[in-house]
Backbone as CSV, one residue per row, in Angstrom:
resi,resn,N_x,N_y,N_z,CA_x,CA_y,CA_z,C_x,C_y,C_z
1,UNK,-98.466,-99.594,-160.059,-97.628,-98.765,-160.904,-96.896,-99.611,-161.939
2,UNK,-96.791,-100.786,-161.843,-95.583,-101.710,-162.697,-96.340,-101.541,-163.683
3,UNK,-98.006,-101.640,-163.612,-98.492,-102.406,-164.352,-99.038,-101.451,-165.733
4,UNK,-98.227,-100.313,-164.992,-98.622,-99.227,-166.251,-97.465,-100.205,-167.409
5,UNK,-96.528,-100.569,-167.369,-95.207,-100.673,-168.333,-95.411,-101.785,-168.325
6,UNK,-94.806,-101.530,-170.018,-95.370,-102.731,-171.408,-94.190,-103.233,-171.547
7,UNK,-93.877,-104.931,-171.415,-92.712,-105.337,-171.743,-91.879,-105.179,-173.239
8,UNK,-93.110,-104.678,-174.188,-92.622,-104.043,-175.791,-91.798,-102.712,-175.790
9,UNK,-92.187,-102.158,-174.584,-91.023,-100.694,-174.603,-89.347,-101.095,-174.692
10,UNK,-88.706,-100.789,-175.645,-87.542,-101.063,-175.641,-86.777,-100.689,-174.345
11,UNK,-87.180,-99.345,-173.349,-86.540,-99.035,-171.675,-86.618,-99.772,-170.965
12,UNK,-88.138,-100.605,-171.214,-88.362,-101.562,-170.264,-87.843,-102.851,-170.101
13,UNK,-87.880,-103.198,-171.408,-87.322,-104.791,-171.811,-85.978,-104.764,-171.647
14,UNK,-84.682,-103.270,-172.044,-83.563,-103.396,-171.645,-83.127,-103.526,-170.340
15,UNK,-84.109,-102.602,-168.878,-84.050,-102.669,-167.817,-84.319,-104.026,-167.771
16,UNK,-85.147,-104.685,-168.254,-85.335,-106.391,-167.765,-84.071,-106.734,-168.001
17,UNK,-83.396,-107.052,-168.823,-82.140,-107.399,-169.419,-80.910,-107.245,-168.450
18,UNK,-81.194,-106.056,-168.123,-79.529,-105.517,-167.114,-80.070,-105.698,-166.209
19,UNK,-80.961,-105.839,-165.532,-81.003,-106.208,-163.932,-81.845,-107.592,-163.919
20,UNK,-81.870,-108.454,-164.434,-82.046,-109.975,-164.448,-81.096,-111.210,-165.657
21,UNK,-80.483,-110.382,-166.210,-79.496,-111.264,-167.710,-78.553,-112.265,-166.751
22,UNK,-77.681,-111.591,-165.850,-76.749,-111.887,-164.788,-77.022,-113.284,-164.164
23,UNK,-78.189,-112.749,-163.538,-78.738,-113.825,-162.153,-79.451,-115.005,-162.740
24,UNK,-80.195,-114.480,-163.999,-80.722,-115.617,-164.612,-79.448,-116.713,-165.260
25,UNK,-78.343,-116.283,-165.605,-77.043,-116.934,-166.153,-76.676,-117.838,-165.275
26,UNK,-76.304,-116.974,-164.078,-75.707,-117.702,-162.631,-76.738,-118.730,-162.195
27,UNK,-78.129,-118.621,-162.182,-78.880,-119.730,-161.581,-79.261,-120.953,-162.940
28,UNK,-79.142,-120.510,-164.106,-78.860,-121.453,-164.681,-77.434,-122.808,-164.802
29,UNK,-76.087,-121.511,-164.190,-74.808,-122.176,-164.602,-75.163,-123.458,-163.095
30,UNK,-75.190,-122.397,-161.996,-75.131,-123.032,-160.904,-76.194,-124.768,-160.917
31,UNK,-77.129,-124.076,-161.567,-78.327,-125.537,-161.630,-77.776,-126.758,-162.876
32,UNK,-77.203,-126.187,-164.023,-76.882,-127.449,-164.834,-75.369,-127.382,-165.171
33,UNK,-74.802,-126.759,-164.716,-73.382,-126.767,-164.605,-72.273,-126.253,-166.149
34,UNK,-72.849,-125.730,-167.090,-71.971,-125.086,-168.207,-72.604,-123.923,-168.476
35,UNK,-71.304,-122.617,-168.491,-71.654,-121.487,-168.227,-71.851,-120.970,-169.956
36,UNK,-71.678,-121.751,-170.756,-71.443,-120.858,-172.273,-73.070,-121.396,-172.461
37,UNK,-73.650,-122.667,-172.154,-74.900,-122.830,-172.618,-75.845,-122.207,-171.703
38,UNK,-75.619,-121.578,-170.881,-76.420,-120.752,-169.868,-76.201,-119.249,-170.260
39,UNK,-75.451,-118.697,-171.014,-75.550,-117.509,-171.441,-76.310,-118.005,-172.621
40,UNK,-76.041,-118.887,-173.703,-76.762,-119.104,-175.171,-78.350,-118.924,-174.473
41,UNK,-79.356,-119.687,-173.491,-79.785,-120.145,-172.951,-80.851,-118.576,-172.531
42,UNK,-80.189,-117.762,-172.153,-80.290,-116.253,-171.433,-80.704,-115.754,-172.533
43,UNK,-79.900,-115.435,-173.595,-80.108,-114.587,-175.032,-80.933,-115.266,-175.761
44,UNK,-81.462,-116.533,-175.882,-82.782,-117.374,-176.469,-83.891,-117.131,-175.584
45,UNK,-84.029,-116.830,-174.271,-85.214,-116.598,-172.943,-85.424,-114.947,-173.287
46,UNK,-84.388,-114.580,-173.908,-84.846,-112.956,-173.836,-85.221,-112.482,-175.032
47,UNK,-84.961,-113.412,-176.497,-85.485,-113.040,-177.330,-87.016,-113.494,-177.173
48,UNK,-87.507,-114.899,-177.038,-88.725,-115.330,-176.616,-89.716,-114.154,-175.936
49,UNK,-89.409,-113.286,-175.068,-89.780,-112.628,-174.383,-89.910,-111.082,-174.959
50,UNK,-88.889,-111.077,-176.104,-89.412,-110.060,-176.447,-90.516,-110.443,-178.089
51,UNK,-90.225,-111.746,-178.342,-91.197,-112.207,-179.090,-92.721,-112.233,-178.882
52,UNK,-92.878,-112.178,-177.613,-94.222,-112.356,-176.772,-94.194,-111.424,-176.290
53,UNK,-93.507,-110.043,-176.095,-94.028,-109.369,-175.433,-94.905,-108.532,-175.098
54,UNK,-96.170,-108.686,-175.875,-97.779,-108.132,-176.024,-98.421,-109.189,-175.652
55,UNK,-98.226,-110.534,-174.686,-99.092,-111.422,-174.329,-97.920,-111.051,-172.421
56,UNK,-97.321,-111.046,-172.571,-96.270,-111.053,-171.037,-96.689,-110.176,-170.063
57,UNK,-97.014,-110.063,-169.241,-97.394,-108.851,-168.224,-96.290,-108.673,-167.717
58,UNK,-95.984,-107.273,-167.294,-94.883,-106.759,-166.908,-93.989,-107.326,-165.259
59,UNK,-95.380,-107.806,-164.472,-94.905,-108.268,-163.260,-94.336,-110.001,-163.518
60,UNK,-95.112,-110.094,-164.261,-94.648,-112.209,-164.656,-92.876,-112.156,-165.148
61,UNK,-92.737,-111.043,-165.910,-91.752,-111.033,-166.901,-90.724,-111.989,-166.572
62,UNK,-90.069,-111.920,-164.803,-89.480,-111.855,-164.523,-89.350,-113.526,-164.534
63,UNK,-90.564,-114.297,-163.986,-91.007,-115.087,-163.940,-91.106,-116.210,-165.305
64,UNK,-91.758,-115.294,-166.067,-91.088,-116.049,-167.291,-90.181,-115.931,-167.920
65,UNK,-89.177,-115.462,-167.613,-87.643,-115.355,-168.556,-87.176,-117.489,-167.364
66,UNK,-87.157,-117.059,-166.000,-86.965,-118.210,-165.355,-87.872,-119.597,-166.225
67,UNK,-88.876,-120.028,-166.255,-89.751,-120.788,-166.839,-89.179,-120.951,-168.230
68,UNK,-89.037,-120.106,-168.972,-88.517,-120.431,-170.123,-87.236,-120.751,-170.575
69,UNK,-86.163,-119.991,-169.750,-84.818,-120.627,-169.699,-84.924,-122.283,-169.308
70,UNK,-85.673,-122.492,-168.027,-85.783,-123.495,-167.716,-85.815,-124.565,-168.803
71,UNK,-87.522,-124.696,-169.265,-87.230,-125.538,-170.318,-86.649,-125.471,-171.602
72,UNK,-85.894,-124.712,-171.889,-85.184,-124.504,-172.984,-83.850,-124.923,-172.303
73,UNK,-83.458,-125.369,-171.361,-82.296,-125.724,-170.851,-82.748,-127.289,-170.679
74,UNK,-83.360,-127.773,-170.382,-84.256,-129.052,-170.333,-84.166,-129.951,-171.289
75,UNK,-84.809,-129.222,-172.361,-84.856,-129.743,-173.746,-83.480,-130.058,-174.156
76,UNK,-81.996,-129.354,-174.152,-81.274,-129.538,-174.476,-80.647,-130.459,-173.801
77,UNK,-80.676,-130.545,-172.274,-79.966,-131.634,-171.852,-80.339,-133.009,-172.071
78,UNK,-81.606,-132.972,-172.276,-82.572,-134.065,-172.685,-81.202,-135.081,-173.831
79,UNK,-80.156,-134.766,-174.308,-79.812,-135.707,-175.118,-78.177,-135.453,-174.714
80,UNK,-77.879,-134.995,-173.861,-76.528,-134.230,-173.406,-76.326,-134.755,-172.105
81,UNK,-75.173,-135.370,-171.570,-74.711,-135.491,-170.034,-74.422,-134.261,-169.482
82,UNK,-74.793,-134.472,-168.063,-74.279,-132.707,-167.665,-72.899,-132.435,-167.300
83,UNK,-72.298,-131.851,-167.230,-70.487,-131.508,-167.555,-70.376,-130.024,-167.002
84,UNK,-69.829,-130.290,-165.523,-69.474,-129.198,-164.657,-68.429,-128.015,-165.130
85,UNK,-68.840,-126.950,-165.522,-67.219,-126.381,-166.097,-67.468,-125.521,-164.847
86,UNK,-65.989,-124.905,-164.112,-66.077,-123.543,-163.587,-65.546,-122.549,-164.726
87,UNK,-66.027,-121.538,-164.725,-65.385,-120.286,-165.566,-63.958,-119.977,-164.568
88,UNK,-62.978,-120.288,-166.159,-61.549,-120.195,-165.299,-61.534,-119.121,-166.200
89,UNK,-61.456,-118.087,-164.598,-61.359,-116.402,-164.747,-60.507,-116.198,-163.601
90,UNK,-59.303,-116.556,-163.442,-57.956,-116.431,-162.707,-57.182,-115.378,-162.916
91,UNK,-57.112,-113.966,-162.303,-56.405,-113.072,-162.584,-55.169,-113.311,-162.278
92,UNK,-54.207,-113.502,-163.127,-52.719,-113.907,-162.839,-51.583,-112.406,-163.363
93,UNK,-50.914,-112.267,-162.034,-50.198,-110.953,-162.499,-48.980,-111.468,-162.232
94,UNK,-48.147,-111.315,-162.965,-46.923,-111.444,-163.224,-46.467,-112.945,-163.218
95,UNK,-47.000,-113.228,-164.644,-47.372,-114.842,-164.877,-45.792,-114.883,-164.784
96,UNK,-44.941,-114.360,-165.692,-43.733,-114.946,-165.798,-42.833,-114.741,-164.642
97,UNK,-43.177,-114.245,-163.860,-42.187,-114.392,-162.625,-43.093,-115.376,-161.454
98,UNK,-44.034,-115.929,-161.586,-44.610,-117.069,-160.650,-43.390,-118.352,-160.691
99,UNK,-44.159,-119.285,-159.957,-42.850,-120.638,-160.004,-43.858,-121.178,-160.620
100,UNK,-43.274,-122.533,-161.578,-44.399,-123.092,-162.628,-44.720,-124.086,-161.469
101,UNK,-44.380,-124.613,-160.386,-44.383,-125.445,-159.762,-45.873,-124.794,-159.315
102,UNK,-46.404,-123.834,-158.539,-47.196,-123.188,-158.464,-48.486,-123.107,-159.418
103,UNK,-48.147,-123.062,-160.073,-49.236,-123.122,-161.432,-49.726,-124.756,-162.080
104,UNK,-49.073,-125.490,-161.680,-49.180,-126.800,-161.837,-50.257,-127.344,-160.576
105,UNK,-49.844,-127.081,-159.488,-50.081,-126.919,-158.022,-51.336,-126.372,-158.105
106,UNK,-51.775,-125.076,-158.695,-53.160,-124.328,-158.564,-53.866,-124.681,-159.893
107,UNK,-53.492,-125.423,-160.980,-54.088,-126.232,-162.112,-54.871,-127.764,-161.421
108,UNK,-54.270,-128.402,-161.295,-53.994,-129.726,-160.137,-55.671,-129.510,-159.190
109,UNK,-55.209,-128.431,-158.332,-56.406,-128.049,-157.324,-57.563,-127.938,-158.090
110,UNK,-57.627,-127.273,-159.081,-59.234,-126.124,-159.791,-60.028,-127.951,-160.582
111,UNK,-58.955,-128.460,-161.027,-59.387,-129.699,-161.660,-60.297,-130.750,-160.786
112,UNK,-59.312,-130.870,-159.519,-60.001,-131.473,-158.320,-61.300,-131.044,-158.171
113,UNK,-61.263,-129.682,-157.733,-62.436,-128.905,-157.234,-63.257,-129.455,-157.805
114,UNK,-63.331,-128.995,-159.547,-64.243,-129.141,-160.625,-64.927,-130.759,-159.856
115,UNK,-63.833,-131.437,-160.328,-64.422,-133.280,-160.129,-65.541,-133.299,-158.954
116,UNK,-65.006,-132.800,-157.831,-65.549,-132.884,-156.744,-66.612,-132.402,-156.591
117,UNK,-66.846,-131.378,-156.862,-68.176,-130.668,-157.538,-69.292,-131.345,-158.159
118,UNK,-68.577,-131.753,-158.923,-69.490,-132.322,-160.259,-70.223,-133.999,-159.580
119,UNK,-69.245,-134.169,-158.856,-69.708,-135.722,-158.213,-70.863,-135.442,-157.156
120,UNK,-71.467,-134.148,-156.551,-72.137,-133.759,-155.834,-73.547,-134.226,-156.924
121,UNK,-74.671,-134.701,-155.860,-76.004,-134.544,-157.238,-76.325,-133.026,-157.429
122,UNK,-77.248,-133.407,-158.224,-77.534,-131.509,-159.132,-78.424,-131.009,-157.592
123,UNK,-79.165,-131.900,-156.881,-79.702,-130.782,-155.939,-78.955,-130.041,-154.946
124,UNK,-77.891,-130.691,-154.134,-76.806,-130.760,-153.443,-76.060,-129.367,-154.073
125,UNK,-75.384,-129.864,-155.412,-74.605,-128.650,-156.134,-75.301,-127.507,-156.548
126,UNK,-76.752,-127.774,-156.866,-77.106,-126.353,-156.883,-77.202,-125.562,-155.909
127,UNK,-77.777,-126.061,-154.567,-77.401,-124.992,-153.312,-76.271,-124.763,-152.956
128,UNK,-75.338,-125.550,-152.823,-74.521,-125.456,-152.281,-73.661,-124.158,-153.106
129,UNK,-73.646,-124.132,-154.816,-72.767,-123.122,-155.612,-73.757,-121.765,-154.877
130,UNK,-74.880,-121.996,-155.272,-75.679,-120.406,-155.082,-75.249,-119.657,-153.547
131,UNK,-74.769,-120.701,-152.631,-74.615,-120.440,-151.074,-73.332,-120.031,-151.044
132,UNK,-72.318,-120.779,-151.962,-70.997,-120.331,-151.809,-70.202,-119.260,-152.157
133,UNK,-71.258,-119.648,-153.994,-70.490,-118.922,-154.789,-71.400,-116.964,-155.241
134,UNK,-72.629,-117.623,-155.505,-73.240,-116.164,-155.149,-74.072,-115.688,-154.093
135,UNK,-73.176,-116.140,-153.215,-73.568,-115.786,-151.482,-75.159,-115.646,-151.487
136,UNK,-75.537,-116.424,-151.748,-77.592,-116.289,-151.219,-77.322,-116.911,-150.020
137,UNK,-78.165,-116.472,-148.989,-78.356,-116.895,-147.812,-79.327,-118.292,-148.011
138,UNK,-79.683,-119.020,-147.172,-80.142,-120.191,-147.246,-81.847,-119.598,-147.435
139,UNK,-82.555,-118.465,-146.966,-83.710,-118.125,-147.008,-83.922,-117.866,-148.581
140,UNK,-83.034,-117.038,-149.077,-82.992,-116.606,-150.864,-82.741,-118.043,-151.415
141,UNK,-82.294,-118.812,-151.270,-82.124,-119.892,-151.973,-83.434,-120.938,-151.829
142,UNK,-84.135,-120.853,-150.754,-85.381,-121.459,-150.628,-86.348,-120.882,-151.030
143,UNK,-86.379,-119.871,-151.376,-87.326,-118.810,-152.284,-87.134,-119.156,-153.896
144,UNK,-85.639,-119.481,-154.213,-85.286,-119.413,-155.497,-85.876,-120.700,-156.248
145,UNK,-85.776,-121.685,-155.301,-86.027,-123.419,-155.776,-87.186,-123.440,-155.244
146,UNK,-87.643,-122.271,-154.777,-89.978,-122.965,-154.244,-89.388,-124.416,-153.049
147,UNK,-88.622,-124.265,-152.032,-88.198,-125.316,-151.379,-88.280,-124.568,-149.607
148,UNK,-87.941,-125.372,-149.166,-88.212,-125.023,-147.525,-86.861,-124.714,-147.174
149,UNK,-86.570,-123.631,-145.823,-85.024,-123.404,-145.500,-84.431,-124.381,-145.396
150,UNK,-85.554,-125.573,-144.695,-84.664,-126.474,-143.786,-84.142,-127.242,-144.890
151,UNK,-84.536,-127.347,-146.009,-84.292,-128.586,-147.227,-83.105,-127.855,-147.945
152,UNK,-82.976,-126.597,-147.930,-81.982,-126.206,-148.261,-80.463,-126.362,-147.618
153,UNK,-80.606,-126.058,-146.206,-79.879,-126.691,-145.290,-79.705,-127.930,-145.231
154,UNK,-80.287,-128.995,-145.359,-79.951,-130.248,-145.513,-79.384,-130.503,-146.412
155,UNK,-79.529,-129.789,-147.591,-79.121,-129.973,-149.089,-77.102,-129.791,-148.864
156,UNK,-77.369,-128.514,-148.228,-75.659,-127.863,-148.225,-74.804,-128.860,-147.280
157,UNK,-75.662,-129.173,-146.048,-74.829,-130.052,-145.503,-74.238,-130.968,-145.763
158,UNK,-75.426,-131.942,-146.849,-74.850,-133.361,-147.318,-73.881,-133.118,-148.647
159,UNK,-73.960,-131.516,-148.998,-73.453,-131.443,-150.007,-71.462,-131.261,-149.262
160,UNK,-71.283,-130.675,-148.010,-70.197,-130.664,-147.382,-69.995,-131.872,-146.902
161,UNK,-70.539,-132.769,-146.901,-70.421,-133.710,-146.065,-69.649,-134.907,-147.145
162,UNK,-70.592,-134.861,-148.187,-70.023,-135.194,-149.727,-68.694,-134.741,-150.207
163,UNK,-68.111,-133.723,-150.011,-67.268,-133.158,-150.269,-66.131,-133.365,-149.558
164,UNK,-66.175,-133.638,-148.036,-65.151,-134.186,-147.080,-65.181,-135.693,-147.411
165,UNK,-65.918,-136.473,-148.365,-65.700,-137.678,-148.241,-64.943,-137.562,-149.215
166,UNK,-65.295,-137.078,-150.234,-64.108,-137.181,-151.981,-62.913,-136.917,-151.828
167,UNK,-62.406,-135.414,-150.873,-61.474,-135.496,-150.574,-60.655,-136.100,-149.828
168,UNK,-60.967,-136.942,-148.419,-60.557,-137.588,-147.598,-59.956,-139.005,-149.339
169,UNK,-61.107,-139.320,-149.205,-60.906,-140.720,-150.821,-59.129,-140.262,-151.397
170,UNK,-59.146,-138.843,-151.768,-58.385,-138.444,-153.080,-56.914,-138.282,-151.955
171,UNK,-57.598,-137.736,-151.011,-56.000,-137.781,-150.149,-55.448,-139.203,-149.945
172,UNK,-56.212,-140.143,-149.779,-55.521,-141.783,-149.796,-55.150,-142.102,-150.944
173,UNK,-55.818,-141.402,-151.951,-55.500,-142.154,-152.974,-56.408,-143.133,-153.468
174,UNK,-57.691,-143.273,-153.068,-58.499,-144.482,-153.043,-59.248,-144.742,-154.163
């Protein structure tokens, strides 16, 4: 039945859009770590796709929006260090009655985090964000990277394990 629908139908290509734009963003942010070049990144994979879309079969689609973000994310880092941002999307209600001491305190932390993060390698940090942050189970995440559960699991562990060492370091002071 898919294979009746043409990725040139504007219903179709928008349904591609709203139910893969998201996940393709997130597994890009999560894999190279900056979320503004992973949306640029998304909206260049989806024009491509609708550039081609009389050579694309409707079941690949999905497949190649991934493949092509890919190396179009590739290419760019190719001359770029990678640079962990989290999207600071902090709902703060009733900023002016907080204690600034507090806000210094939860500035302080997100910075840490970031560092700590970022000091993880990219295989480590990519499971580990997709596990944490958009709850994939360790089976979806070994599906996502073409990788085995168990490598995924090994991945998260050393990636916690990494993570209790930086901080233990940062609590001495070291």
């Amino acid at each position: 039945m898919n294979k009746l629908f043409s990725v040139c139908e504007e219903k179709v290509y928008n349904d591609l859009y709203k139910n893969h734009a998201e996940s393709l963003r997130n597994h890009l942010y999560f894999k190279f770590g900056d979320l503004n070049q992973a949306q640029d990144i998304v909206q260049e994979a989806f024009i491509i796709l609708w550039s081609k879309c009389k050579t694309v079969i409707f079941d690949k689609a999905v497949n190649f929006l991934y493949t092509v973000s890919k190396n179009l994310y590739i290419d760019q880092l190719r001359s770029k260090k990678v640079a962990l941002k989290f999207e600071k999307s902090v709902i703060q209600q009733n900023q002016d009655n907080e204690d600034p001491y507090f806000h210094l305190r939860t500035k302080e932390f997100k910075q840490k985090l970031e560092e700590t993060i970022s000091a993880l390698p990219e295989k480590q940090r990519e499971a580990f964000l997709l596990n944490r942050i958009e709850k994939l189970t360790f089976k979806q995440i070994a599906e996502r990277l073409n990788i085995s559960q168990t490598a995924v699991e090994k991945r998260i562990a050393k990636a916690l394990i990494k993570i209790k060492e930086i901080t233990e370091l940062q609590k001495h002071n070291i």
